[in-house]
C-alpha positions, -999 to +999 in steps of 0.1 A: +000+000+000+014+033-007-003+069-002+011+086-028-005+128-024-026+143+005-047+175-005-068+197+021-097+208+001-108+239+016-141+244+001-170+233-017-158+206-042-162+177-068-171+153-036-191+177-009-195+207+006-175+197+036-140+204+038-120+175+034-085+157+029-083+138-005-055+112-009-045+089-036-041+049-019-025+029-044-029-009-026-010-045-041-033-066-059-039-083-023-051-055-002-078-047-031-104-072-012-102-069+029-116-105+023-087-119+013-062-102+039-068-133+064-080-117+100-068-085+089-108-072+102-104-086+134-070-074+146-088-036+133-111-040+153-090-055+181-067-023+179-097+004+171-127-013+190-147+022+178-138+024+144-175+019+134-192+000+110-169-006+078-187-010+050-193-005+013-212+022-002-245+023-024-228-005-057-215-027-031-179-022-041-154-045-028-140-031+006-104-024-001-075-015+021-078+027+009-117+016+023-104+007+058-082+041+057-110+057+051-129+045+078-099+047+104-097+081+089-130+094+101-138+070+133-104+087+145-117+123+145-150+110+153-138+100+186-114+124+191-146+148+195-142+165+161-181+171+144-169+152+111-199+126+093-183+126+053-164+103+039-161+083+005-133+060-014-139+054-052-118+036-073-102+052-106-097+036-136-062+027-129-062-011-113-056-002-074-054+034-073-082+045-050-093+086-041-103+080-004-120+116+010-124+124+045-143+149+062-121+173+084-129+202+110-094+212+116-069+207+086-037+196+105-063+174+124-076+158+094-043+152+078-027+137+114-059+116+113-052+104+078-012+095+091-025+079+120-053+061+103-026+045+076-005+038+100-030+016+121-041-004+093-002-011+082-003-023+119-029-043+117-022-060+083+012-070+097-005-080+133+016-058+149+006-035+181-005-001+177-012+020+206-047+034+191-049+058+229-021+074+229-028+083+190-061+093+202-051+117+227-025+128+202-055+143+181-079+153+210-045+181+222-041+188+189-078+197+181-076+215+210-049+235+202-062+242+167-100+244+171-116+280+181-120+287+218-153+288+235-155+327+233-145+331+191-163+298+186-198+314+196-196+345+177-183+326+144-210+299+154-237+329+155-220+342+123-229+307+105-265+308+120-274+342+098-252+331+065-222+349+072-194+339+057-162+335+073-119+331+074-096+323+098-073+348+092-044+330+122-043+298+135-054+319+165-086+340+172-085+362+142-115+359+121-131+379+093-168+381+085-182+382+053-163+398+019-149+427+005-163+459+014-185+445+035-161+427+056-155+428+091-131+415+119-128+401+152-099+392+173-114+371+203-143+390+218-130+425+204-144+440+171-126+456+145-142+488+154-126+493+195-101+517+193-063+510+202-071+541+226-102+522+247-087+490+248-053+510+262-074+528+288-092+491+305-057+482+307-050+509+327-068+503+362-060+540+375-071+560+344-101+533+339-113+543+375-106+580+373-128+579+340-155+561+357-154+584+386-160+616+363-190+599+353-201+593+384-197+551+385-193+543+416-153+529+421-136+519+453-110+544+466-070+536+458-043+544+441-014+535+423+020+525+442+052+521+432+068+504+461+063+480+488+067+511+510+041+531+489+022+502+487+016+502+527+018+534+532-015+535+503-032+507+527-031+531+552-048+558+530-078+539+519-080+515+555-082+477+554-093+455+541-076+462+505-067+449+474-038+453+452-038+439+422-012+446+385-018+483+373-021+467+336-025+426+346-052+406+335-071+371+340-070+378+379-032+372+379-011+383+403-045+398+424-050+399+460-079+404+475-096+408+514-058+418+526-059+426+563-025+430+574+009+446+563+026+416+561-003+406+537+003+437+515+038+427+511+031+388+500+005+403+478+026+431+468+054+404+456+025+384+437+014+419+417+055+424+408+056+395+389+029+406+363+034+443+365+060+471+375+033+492+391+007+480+412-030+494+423-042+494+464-084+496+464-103+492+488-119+460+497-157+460+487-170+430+507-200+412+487-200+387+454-181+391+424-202+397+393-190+398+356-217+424+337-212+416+300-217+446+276-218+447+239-230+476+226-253+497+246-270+470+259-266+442+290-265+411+275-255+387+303-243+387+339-230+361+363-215+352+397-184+342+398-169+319+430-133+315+436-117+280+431-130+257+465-135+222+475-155+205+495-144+185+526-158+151+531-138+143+561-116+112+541-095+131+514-070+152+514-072+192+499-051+182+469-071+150+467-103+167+466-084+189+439-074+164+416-110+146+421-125+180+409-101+186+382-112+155+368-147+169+357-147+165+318-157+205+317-123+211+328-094+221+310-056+239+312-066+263+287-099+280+272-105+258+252-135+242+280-163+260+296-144+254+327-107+254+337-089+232+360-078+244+398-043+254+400-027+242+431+006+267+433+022+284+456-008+311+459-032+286+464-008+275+494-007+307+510-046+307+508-046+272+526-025+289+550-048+317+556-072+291+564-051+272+587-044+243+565-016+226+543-019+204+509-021+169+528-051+184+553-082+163+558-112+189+554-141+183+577-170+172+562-190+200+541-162+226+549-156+249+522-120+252+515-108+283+496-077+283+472-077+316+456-094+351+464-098+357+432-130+344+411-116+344+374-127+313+357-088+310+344-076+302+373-105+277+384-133+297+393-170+292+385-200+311+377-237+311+379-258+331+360-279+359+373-286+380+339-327+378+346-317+392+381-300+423+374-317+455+386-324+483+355-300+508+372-270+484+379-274+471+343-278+513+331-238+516+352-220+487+337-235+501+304-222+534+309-187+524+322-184+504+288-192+536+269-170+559+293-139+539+284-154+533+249-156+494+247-182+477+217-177+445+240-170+453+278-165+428+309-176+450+333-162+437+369-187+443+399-183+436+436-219+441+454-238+423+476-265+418+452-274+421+412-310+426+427-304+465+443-282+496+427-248+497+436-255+532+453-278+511+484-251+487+494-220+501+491-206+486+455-189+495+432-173+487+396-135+474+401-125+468+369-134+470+329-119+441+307-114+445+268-118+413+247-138+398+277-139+357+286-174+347+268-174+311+283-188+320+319-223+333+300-215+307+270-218+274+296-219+288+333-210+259+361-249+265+371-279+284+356-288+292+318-264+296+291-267+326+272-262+334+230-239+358+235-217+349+204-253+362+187-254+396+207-219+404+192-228+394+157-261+414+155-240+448+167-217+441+137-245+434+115-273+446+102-304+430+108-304+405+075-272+417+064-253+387+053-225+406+047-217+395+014-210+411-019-222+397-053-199+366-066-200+354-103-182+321-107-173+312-143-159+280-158-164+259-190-140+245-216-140+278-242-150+314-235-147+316-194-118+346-201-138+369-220-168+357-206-156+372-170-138+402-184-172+413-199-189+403-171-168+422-146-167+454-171-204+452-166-204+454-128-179+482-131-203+502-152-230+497-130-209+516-102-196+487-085-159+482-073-150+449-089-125+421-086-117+392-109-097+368-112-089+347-145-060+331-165-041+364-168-039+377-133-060+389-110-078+427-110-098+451-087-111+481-108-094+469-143-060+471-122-038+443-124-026+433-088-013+402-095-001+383-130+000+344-139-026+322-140-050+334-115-079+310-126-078+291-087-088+294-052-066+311-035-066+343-060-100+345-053-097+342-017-073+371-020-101+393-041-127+386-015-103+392+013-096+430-003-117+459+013-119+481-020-142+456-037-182+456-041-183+424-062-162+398-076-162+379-110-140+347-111-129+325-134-132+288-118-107+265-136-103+226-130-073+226-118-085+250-088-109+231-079-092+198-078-065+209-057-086+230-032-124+234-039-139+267-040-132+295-024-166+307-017-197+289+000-221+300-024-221+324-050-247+348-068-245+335-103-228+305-118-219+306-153-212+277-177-201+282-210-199+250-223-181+217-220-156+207-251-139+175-261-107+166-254-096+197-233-080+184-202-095+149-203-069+125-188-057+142-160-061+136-123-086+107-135-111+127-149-108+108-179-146+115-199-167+147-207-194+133-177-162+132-156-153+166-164-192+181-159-192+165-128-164+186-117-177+215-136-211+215-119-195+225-090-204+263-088-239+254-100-242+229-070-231+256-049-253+288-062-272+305-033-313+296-031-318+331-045-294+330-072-291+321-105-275+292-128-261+307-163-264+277-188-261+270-221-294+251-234-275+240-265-250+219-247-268+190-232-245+182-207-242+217-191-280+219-200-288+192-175-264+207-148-299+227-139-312+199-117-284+201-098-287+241-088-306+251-051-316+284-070-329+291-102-314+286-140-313+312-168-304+299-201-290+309-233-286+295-266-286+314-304-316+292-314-348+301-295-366+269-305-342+248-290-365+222-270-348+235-235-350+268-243-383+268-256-397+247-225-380+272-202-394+301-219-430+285-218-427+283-182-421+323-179-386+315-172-357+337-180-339+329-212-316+345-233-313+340-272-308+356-305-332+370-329-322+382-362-295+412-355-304+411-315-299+393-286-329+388-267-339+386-231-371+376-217-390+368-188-424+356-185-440+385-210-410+408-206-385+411-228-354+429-238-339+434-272-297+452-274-287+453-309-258+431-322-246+467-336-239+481-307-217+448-296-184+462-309-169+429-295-191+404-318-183+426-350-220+431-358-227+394-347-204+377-373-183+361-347-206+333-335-183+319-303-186+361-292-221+359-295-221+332-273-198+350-245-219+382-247-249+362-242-238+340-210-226+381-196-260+393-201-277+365-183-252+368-157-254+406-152-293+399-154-290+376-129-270+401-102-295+425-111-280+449-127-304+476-149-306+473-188-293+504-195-259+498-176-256+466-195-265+482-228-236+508-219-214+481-209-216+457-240-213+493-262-177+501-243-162+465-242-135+466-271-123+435-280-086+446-281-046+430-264-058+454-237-092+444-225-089+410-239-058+394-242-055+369-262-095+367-275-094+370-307-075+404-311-078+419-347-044+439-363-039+454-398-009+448-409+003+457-446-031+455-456-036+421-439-058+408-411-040+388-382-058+376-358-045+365-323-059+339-301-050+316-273-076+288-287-058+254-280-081+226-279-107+216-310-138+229-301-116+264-298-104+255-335-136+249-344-151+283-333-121+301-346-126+284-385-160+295-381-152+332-369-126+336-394-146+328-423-169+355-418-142+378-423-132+383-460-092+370-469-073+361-500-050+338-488-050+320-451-021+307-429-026+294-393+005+291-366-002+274-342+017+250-317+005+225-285-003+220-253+017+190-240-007+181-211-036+169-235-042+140-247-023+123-281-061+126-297-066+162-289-038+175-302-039+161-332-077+168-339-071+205-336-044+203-370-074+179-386-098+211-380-073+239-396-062+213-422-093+219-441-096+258-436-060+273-444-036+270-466-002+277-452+005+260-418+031+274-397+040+247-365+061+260-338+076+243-306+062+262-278+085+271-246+065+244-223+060+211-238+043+201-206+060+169-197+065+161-233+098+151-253+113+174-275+094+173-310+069+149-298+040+177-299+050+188-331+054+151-345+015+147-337+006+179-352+020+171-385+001+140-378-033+159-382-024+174-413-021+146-433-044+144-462-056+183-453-084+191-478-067+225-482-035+229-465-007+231-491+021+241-471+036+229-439+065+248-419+081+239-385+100+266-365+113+262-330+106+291-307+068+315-307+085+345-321+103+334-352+073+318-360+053+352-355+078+366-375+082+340-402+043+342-408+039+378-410+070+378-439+050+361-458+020+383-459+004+401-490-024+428-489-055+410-485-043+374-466-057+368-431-032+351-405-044+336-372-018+334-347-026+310-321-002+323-291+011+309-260+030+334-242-002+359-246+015+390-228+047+387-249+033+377-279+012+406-280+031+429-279+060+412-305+027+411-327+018+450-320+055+460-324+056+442-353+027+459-365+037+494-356+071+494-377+046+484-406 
């Protein structure tokens, strides 16, 4: 057996929605049937009793060795408490290579599943030991360490619940919400919108108190100290009991509370040290400690919190009792649980020793035995939750002490009595505010109600039904998805919108190029929707892309589908037949939002019957408005879009549209049929974002079909009185909508250069010299600069191959290198010939094309 490439897809893809690791499992002619891999079942389940039910899917395949990876995959997570459900192995069409697909939550979970799962099988196929708890544990820390904390984990949670999108932007607790121009951030429980200044003020105790003061909050009396001399002298000032606690600390560490004697101050004063340089003496408000959660202007949730205890039972020990009560599954060393485990230190220690006791006391029974004043929930507290309790004006002062410091999400620290009364009739007061507040104490208190707080946050970022997302076009196909998304996003621009695209060229925001290459994946598009200074985004959604990743996107606003050709790409990564490739295709039509739109065209049948597959609704377009899907769509009031006579056509129920073919400059009056087709699929698509007729009208007027707005799409020159024509056609449906394109347009004498892509199949490339065979006359083949994992001449060998017995080719050259090839043909042009170049290098061959054309 031998697992020969791991990918994480990280979106939507050709096998789910769910993210997911893919691997290719290559197993020996033996491990192809578990049945005949003698005991090899039992000793699995002997070393993974959990591993669940392994079994074949709907076909009854035979269960192979990739099948019990797959299942080890997913038990694994399963039990290490990671939500995963999805998983799948299919064999290809190569004997023993197997695509096995597991679900993942976390990604470097997932993939350590994956290792681990391989390596148990190996184990148990060569009835070795495995130690399946130790792996297990291995994951459970690891998901820990990688999975969102309680507090982020209920905001993005709430984000999820109102179709927000959203990105890890750090393996930590930096998340954005939604896209482009409508994004927004979070880091932990603080919003993109708290000012560096607010957050620098809670951290300041002194100036956080005088504030509060001002506004008349009430605040116990202290000040700052700089010494242990200043620090008693300042317990003098205020009178004991006091408190003294880091000037800028936070978490509760390093404070000391209820402090009744100088020899107190200066333990406590050593504690506070450690943590800060300055430390702050209050005075001691006796009562409860109660965190007041603010977001916004309103009191969302409140709770009492209890300094770590135990409870005697007149047997154990204190650090018995605290190792029996750290063993509570809620408990945990980080944040990661809704409660953390007791810390048994040297200040929990001194506590004992306050209480008369040491670490190897026996309690009596029901004593209550305190080990920290404090009652933060990181160092072991808990909390009950009294939010229905809370009196009007107690809830109106930890409101206005989040504003006076200018907090969107405020823990506000209270020490009263009761939540029941104002602070003003018992002698309370507000000790601290707390930026980026602990959400798991509300989230999952130790006793009372939990409380949606992740959802309070969420709906003071957001809008009421603001989903916070921008329209996104996804575009793919075999021919036409370039200029298909150029127009497209030259449409949203005209309509006012700030737009980003991505295609084979580079990537754009406003017709600016911010990146170059082929941009036609993922992760460019990631990048657009990631930019701030974009209203909507137009991508072009190649194969590739979404084999080695998935989408980048959820769901999108409009999916567009040109068409699906034979013979380009076929072969590769096991997608071996055009269903294959619409399978992948279908994709971004699986994955359209339930109020958006599916662009198809009716006159291919296969991307025709992608429409069952879309959750919102399909426009389609074709030339011929007869066409039996495009007539049965339009008979059902549905939109379609088609051509009639000198117009393309748009219509809806009894509404239609008409916009000249004239005023198309990029279909030359309609006589470039493969153009009509792209200009059609825009329309729809523009329709279906909504834009207004007249902006699309404007649009389609301004879109020049030139080496600046589209490179490489059949860009027209005059040169000496002859037509060239450059393209970067290069499979044979492309050469078969270029023949037809270029007889339309009037020429004496017709030569072709043209080389090929390396990466297709034997067939394909040969086919596409068969097509030009019968529709030029000179033939110009030239060695491109990538043969694409083929030998030298073998591309050119099978495109002389295609020309035998042309029907009109009389001449044949072969030039190594794009640009003496350029050159060569252009020598040999008269007034009246027409030359179609079909480049490879479009940026550079451009340009040696417009030079060449400039010096005349």
């Amino acid at each position: 057996m031998e697992v020969s490439r791991i990918r994480a897809l990280r979106g939507p893809n050709l096998w789910s929605r769910h993210t997911a690791i893919e691997a290719v499992v290559i197993c020996e002619p033996a491990e192809r049937a578990l049945s005949n891999m003698a005991g090899f079942d039992v000793r699995l389940r002997e070393l993974f009793p959990l591993i669940g039910e392994v079994r074949p899917a709907a076909g009854g395949e035979v269960l192979s060795m990739a099948h019990a990876i797959e299942f080890a995959a997913l038990g694994l997570q399963a039990q290490a408490g990671c939500p995963v459900t999805f998983s799948r192995t299919t064999e290809t069409s190569d004997a023993g290579v197997y695509l096995v697909v597991v679900e993942y939550s976390e990604e470097a979970v997932g993939r350590k599943a994956f290792e681990i799962a391989e390596a148990l099988c190996r184990a148990a196929a060569a009835g070795e030991a495995f130690d399946t708890n130790a792996a297990l544990s291995e994951l459970r820390e690891l998901d820990e360490d990688e999975r969102l904390g309680p507090s982020t984990g209920s905001i993005v949670w709430a984000a999820v619940a109102r179709g927000i999108p959203y990105r890890r932007l750090t393996s930590g607790s930096m998340v954005q919400f939604g896209w482009g121009s409508k994004q927004r951030r979070i880091q932990a429980a603080e919003i993109d919108r708290t000012s560096a200044i607010a957050e620098s003020i809670a951290q300041d105790k002194d100036l956080t108190k005088k504030l509060l003061d001002a506004a008349g909050v009430p605040v116990p009396k202290g000040r700052p100290a700089n010494s242990l001399e200043d620090a008693q002298a300042a317990a003098l000032e205020v009178g004991f009991p006091v408190v003294l606690k880091p000037q800028d600390g936070n978490q509760g560490k390093g404070v000391t509370v209820n402090i009744t004697t100088p020899e107190g101050v200066a333990a406590a004063y050593r504690a506070a040290t450690e943590i800060s340089d300055e430390v702050l003496v209050e005075k001691y408000l006796p009562g409860h400690d109660f965190r007041m959660l603010v977001v916004g202007d309103k009191l969302v949730a409140a709770a009492r919190r209890e300094p770590p205890l135990v409870i005697g039972d007149g047997v154990h020990t204190v650090r018995e009792l605290v190792d029996e009560v750290n063993r509570d599954p809620r408990r945990g060393t980080g944040h990661a649980t809704s409660l953390t485990k007791i810390r048994f230190d040297d200040i929990a220690l001194a506590r004992l020793a306050e209480q008369g006791m040491k670490a190897d006391s026996i309690p009596a029974k029901g004593e209550r035995v305190i080990l920290r004043n404090n009652a933060n929930l990181s160092t072991g507290g808990t909390a009950t939750d009294v939010t229905d309790d809370v009196h009007p004006d107690l809830a109106a002062r930890a409101v206005a002490a989040a504003q006076m410091i200018g907090l969107d999400i405020c823990g506000v620290d209270v020490v009263c009595e009761s939540v029941h009364k104002p602070l003003e009739e018992q002698s309370g007061g507000i000790v601290e505010v707390n930026a980026a507040p602990g959400l798991r104490m509300h989230l999952s208190p130790s006793f009372g109600k939990g409380r949606n707080v992740g959802e309070a946050v969420i709906s003071t970022m957001f809008e009421p039904g603001d989903d916070a997302r921008i329209p996104v076009v996804a575009v793919t196909g075999t021919n036409g998805k370039t200029t298909t998304v150029r127009l497209i996003a030259h449409l949203l621009m005209k309509a006012g919108l700030r737009t980003g695209m991505t295609n084979t060229d580079g990537v754009y925001v406003q017709g600016r190029q911010i990146d170059s290459g082929d941009c036609s994946g993922p992760r460019s598009a990631r990048n657009v929707l990631m930019n701030p200074d974009v209203d909507a985004a137009v991508f072009e959604t190649a194969r590739g892309g979404l084999l080695r990743e998935g989408l980048a996107f959820d769901r999108c606003k409009v999916a567009v589908v040109t068409n699906i050709g034979m013979g380009d790409h076929l072969g590769l990564n096991y997608i071996n037949t055009l269903e294959d490739l619409a399978v992948l295709k279908r994709v971004i039509v699986q994955n359209v939002a339930e109020s958006g739109y599916a662009v198809l065209n009716a006159a291919d049948p296969i991307v025709a019957a992608m429409a069952a597959n879309c959750p919102g609704q399909v426009i389609y377009f074709a030339a011929d408005r007869s066409n039996p899907v495009m007539a049965t769509h339009r008979a059902q009031g549905k939109r379609v879009v088609y051509v009639d006579n000198d117009a393309i056509v748009a219509t809806e129920g009894r509404k239609s549209v008409r916009i000249s073919l004239a005023g198309v400059p990029i279909t030359r009056d309609g006589t470039i049929s493969f153009q009509v087709e792209n200009v059609m699929a825009s329309v729809a698509a523009a329709w279906g974002v909504g834009l207004e007729w007249d902006v699309i009208r404007a649009g389609l007027a301004s879109f020049v079909n030139d080496s600046d707005n589209a490179p490489g799409r059949f860009n027209v020159f005059d040169y000496r009185g002859a037509t060239i024509i450059a393209d970067y056609g290069h499979n044979p449906d492309a050469m078969l909508a270029l023949v037809k394109a270029v007889d339309a347009i009037p020429g004496k004498r017709r030569s072709v250069v043209i080389s090929g892509a390396g990466d297709r199949r034997d067939e394909d490339i040969t086919m596409q010299t068969e097509i030009l065979g019968k529709a030029f006359d000179n033939v110009i083949l030239y060695q491109d600069a990538c043969q694409r994992g083929r030998a030298d001449g073998e591309v050119l060998a099978l495109l002389r191959e295609g020309l035998k017995g042309a029907s009109r080719t009389s001449s044949v050259e072969e030039i190594h290198g794009e640009f003496v090839a350029i050159d060569r043909a252009l020598a040999q042009l008269q007034a009246g010939d027409l030359c179609l170049i079909l480049i490879d290098q479009v940026e550079e061959a451009l340009a040696h094309i417009a030079a060449r054309v400039k010096e005349g």
